[in-house]
N, C-alpha and C positions, 0 to 999 in steps of 0.2 A: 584704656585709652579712648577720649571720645572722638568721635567724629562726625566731620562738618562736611557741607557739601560746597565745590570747588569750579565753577564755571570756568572752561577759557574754550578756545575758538580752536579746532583741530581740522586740517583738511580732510576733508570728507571720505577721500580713498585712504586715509590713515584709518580711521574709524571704522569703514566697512571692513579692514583687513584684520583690525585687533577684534571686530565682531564676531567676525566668521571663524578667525583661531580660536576666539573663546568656545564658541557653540560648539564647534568640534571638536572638542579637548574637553569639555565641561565644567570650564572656569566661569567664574563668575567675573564680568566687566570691572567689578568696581576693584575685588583684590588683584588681578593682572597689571591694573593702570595705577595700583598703588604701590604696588610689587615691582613696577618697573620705574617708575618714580625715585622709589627710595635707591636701589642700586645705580640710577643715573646719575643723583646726587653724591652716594657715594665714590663713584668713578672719579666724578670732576673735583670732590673734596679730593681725593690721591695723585689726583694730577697735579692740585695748586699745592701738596708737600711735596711733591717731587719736584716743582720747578724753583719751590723754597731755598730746598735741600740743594739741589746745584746752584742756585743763585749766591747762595749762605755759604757755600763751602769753604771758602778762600777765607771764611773767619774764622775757621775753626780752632785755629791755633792760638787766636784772641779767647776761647773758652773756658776758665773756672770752674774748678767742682762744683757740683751743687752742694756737697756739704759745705763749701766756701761762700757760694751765694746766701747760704741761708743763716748763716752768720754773720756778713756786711748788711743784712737783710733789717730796716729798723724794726722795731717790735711796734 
């Protein structure tokens, strides 16, 4: 995987507080703030299926096998 480097603007007691937990823990800045990146994203990707999945619900009885889908399916 390569990697780039990613500017944005973080308030400054955020930064001093992920400083200090790193240095005191002996993580390194750049994997904490990637590491907490990716599970942030994945949170909020689980929230927009779950509010899918209740939004969606009331269709579900409108739903088709997928074996059936993929037979009305054109080639």
């Amino acid at each position: 995987m390569s990697k780039i480097s990613y500017a944005v603007k973080i308030d400054s007691q955020v930064v001093n507080r992920m400083k200090n937990f790193c240095q005191e823990h002996g993580i390194k800045q750049g994997f904490f703030v990637e590491k907490a990146l990716r599970e942030q994203v994945a949170r909020e990707e689980l929230l927009e299926d779950q509010f899918d999945l209740k939004n969606l619900r009331h269709e579900e009885d409108n739903a088709i096998d997928f074996a059936q889908y993929l037979k009305r399916r054109p080639a």
